[in-house]
C-alpha positions in Angstrom: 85.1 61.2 135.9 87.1 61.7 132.6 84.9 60.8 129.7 85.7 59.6 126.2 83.8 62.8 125.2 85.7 65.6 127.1 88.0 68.2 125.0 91.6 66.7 125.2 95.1 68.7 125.1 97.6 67.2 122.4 100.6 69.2 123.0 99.2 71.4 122.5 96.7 70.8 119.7 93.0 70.6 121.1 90.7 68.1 120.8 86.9 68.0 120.6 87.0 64.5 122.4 88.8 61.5 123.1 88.0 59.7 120.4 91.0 59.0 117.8 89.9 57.3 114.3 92.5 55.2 113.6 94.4 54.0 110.5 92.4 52.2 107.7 93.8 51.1 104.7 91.4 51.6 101.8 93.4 51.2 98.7 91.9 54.3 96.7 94.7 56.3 95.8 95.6 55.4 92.1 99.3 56.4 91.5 99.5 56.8 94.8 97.5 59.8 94.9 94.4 60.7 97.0 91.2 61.5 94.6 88.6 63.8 95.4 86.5 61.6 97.4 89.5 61.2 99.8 88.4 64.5 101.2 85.2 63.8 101.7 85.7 60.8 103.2 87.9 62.3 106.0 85.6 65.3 106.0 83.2 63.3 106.7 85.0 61.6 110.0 85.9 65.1 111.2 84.1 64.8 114.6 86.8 62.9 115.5 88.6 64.0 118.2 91.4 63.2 116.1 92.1 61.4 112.7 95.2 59.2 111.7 95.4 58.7 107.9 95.9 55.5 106.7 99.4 54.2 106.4 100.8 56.9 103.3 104.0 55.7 101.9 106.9 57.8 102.4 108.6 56.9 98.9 107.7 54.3 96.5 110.3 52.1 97.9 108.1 52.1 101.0 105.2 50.9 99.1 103.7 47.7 99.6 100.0 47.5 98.4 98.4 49.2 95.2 96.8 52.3 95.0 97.5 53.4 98.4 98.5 57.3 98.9 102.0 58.4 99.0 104.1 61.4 100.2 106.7 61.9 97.6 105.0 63.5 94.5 103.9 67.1 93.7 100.6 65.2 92.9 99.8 63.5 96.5 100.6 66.4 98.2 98.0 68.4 96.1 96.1 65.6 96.8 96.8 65.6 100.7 95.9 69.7 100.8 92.7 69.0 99.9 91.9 66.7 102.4 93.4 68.4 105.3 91.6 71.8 104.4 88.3 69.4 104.0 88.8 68.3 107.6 90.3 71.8 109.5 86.8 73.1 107.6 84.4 71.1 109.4 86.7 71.9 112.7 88.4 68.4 112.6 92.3 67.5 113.3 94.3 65.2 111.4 98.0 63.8 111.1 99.3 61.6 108.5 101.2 57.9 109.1 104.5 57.6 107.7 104.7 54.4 106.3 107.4 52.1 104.8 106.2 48.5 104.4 109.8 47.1 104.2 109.3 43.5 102.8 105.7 43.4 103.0 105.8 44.1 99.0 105.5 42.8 95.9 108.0 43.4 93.0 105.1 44.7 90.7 105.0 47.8 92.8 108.8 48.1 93.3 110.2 50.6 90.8 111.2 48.7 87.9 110.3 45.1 89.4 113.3 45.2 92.1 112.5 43.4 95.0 111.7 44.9 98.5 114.2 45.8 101.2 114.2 44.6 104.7 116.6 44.0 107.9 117.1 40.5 106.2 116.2 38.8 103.2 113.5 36.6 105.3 110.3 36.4 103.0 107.9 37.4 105.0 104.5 34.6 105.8 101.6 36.5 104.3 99.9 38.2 101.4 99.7 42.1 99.6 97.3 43.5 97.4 97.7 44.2 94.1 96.0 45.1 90.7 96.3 42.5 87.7 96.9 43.7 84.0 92.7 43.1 83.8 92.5 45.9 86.7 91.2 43.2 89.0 92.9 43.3 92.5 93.7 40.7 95.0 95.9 39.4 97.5 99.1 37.5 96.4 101.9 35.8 98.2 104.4 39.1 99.3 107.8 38.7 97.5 111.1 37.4 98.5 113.0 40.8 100.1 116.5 41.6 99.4 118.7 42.8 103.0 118.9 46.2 103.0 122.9 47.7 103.6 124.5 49.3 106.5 124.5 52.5 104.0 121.5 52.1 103.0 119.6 53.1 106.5 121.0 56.7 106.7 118.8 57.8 103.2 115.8 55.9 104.9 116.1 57.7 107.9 116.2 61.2 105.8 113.7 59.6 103.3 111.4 59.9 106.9 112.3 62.9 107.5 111.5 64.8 104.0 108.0 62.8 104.4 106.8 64.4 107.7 108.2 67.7 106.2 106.2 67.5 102.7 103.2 67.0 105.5 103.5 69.1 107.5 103.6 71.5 103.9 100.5 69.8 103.1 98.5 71.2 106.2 98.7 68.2 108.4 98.7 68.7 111.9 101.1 66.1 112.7 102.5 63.3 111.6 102.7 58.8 113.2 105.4 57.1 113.0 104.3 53.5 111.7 106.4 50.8 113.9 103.9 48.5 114.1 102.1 45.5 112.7 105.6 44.2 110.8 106.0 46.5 108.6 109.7 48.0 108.1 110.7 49.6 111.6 108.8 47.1 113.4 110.7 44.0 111.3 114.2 45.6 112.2 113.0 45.3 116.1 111.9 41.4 115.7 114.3 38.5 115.9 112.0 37.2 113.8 112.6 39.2 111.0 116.0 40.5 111.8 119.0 38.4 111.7 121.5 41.0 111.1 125.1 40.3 113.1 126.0 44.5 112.1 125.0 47.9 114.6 121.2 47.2 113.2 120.9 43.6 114.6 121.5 41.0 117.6 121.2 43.2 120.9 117.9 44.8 121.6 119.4 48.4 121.6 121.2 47.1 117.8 117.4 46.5 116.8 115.6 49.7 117.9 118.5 51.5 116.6 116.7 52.3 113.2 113.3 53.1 114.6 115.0 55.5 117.3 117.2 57.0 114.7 113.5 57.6 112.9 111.9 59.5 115.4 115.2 61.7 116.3 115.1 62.5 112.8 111.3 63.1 112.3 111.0 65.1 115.4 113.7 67.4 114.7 111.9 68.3 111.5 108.5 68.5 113.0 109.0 69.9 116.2 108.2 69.6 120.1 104.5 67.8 120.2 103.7 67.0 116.4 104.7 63.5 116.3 103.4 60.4 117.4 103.8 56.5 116.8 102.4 53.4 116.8 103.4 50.3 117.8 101.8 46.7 118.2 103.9 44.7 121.2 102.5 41.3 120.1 100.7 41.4 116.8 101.4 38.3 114.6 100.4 40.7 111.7 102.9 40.2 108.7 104.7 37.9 110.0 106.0 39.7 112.9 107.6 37.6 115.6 109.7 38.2 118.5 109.9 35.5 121.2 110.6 38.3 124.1 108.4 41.3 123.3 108.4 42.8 127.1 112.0 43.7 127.3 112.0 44.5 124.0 109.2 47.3 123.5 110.4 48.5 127.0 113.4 49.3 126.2 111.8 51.0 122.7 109.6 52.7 124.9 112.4 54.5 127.5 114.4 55.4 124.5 110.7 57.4 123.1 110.6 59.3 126.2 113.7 61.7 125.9 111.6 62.7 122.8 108.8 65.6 123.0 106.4 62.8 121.4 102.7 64.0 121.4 101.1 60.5 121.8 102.5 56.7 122.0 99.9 54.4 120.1 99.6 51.1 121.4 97.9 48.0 119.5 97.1 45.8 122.7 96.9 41.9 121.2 97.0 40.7 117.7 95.5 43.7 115.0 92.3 43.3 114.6 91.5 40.1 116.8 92.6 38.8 120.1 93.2 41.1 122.6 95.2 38.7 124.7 97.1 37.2 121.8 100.8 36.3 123.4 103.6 36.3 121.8 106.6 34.7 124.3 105.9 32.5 127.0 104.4 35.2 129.5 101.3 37.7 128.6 102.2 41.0 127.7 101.7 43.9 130.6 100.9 47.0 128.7 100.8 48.6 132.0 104.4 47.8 132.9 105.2 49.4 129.3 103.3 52.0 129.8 105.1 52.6 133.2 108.4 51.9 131.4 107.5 55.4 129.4 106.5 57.5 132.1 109.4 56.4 134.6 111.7 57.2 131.7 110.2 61.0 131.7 107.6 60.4 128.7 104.8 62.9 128.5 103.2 62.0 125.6 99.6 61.0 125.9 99.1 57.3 125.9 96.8 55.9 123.2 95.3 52.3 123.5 93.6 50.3 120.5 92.0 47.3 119.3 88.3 46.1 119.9 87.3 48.9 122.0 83.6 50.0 122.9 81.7 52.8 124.6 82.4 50.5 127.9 85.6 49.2 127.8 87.0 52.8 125.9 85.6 54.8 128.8 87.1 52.2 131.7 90.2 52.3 129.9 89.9 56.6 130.7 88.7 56.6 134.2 91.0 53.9 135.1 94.2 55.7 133.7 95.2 53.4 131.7 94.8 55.9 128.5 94.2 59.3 127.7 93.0 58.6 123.8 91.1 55.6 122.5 91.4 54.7 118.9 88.7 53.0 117.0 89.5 51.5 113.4 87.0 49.4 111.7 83.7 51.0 113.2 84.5 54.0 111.2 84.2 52.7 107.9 80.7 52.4 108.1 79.6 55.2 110.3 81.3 58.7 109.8 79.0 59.8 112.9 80.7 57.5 115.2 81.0 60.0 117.9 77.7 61.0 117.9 76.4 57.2 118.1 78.7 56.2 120.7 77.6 59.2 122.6 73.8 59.3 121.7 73.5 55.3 122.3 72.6 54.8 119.1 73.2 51.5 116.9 76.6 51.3 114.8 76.0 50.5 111.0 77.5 47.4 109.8 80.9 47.8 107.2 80.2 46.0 103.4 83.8 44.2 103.8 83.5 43.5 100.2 84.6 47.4 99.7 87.1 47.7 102.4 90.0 47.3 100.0 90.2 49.3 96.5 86.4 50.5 94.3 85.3 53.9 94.4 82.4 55.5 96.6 80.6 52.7 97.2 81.0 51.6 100.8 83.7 54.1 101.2 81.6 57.8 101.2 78.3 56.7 100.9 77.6 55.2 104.8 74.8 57.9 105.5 74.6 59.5 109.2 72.3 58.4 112.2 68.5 58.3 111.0 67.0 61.8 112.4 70.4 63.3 113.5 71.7 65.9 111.4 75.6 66.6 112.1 76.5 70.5 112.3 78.2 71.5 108.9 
C-alpha cells in the first residue's frame, strides 16, 4: 500500500517521502530579504519530502505584508542562495512561491504610497500586516485598490516570468504558482473580486485568462516539470468569493493540463479551518476537479492540503485521491515532523504569538524529538 513515507518521483525530481511542507508566512525578511536564520530555518525542515517557501513577492508591487522575502533584488537572491544550498546540503528539495498579493496591500508598502492593483478597484474585506514608525507590527484594514489596465497585465505576466527565472538562478528546484487564497491571480478568477466587462473579465475563460497566461509564461522559462501551483477552490481567505467555484476551477484546471506542470496544489475548504466550507449552493467535489485534470491529459502529481494527519494523509494516498500531502502549521513547531509522524511520536505545540515577524524565537529554536537525533 502506498505510504506517506515512500520515495516519490516529481518530474523528475526525487523525493525522500510524500510529505510536502507547505507555505508559511513568517514575516522575517526585512527589506524583503531573507536573513541568516532563514537558512536554517528551512535547513532545518529538510526531511521534507519537499518544501514550498512561503509566498516571496515577485516585485514590490506584488507585496502585501512587511518584511516578507522578495525576488527582485540582487540582495534576496543572495539571500535565497543561501537557503537553497542550506537545504540541498542536508539532502532536502525546495521550490519557491511566486507571489503577487494584488489588492491585499496596504499603501505603506506600495512604492511611494501608491495604492495596490487588482482586477477591480473592490477593497478587499480583511486585514495586512504592517510595521508602525515605533517598529511595532500589526494587522490593519488592507487599502482601497486601484483597477489594474488592459496594458498593464502583459508586464505582470513577464514580471512572473523574470521571478521564476531569478529562482531558478538562485538554486531553487522549482518554482509555485500562487492562485490561491485571494491573492492576485485568484481575485481575477472570482466574480467576487472581478467585475471587469474587458478580455480579463465576465466569462469564465475572460477570468482564468491572466492566471493561464501566467503559467504559459512561467513554464516556458522554467521548463517541462519545474512548476507547480496552488489553488484554494472555496477559501473565503481575503475576501475571495465566487458563487460557482465547480465550473470555474474546472475549467482552470483543463486549461493546466496541456501544460507539463509537476504538481497541482489543492487547498480543500476554507485555509486553515473547515474542510467542508462551501462556497455556492452545492459542496465542492475535488474529485470531479481532480478528474477534470486528468481527463484533460494532466500528469502532474495531485497535491491535497488543509488539516491533514498521519490517518487521513495516508487514506488520502492509498485511496488515490493524492500523490503528495502538504502540511502547513505543524511545521512551525517541529522541524522533525517526518520523523514524528513516522516514529508516532507527539507533535510540539506552535507559540502563535511568534508566527508573524520577531527573530529566532519560535521561528529556529523548536528543538527535535526528545532522544532522536536527525542524521546531519
Amino acid at each position: 500500500m502506498t505510504s506517506l513515507f515512500d520515495a516519490f518521483d516529481l518530474a523528475g525530481l526525487e523525493l525522500a517521502n510524500r510529505i510536502v511542507m507547505a507555505p508559511l508566512t513568517r514575516n522575517r525578511s526585512p527589506r524583503a530579504v531573507p536573513p541568516a536564520m532563514t537558512a536554517e530555518y528551512y535547513a532545518q525542515r529538510a526531511s521534507a519530502g519537499l518544501i514550498v517557501t512561503e509566498g516571496t513577492a515577485i516585485t514590490q508591487q506584488g507585496q502585501g505584508y512587511a518584511d516578507v522575502p522578495g525576488l527582485y533584488t540582487d540582495e534576496a537572491l543572495a539571500g535565497w542562495r543561501s537557503v537553497t544550498d542550506a537545504v540541498h546540503a542536508r539532502g532536502g528539495k525546495i521550490v519557491v512561491q511566486l507571489w503577487h498579493v494584488g489588492r491585499v496591500s496596504h499603501v505603506s508598502l506600495q512604492a511611494d504610497g501608491r495604492a495596490p492593483v487588482a482586477p477591480s478597484a473592490i477593497q478587499a474585506k480583511g486585514k495586512t500586516y504592517v510595521i508602525d514608525a515605533d517598529g511595532q507590527g500589526g494587522f490593519v484594514p488592507t487599502s482601497m485598490p486601484r483597477a489594474l489596465a488592459v496594458d498593464e497585465l502583459p508586464g505582470i505576466v513577464q514580471d512572473y516570468r523574470r521571478a521564476a527565472r531569478a529562482a531558478l538562478d538562485a538554486g531553487f528546484d522549482g518554482v509555485e504558482i500562487h492562485g490561491a487564497n485571494g491573492y492576485l491571480l485568484d481575485q481575477f478568477l472570482r466574480r467576487g473580486a472581478n467585475e471587469r466587462s474587458d478580455a480579463y473579465g465576465g466569462p469564465i475563460a475572460h477570468r482564468a485568462r491572466l492566471l493561464l497566461e501566467v503559467v504559459d509564461a512561467v513554464t516556458a522559462e522554467t521548463g517541462p516539470g519545474r512548476t507547480g501551483i496552488r489553488l484554494s477552490p472555496v477559501t473565503p481567505s481575503n475576501d475571495a468569493f465566487d458563487p460557482e467555484p465547480q465550473p470555474l476551477f474546472e475549467y482552470v484546471v483543463r486549461g493546466l493540463a496541456r501544460h507539463g506542470m509537476s504538481y497541482i496544489h489543492i487547498i480543500e475548504g476554507a485555509t486553515g479551518g473547515e474542510r467542508d466550507y462551501q462556497q455556492g449552493q452545492q459542496a465542492f467535489d475535488y474529485d470531479a476537479l481532480r478528474a477534470a485534470y486528468r481527463d484533460a491529459g494532466g500528469r502532474g502529481a495531485w497535491m491535497v492540503n488543509n488539516g491533514y494527519d498521519l490517518a487521513s494523509a495516508q487514506q488520502a494516498l492509498a485511496s488515490g485521491r493524492a500523490d503528495l500531502v502538504a502540511f502547513g502549521r505543524p511545521y512551525i513547531s517541529n522541524p522533525d515532523l517526518v520523523r514524528r509522524l513516522r516514529d508516532g511520536l507527539p507533535l510540539a505545540e506552535a507559540d502563535r504569538a511568534t508566527f508573524y515577524g520577531g527573530g529566532a524565537k519560535g521561528y529556529i529554536d523548536y528543538p527535535e524529538a526528545q532522544g532522536l537525533v536527525q542524521p546531519a
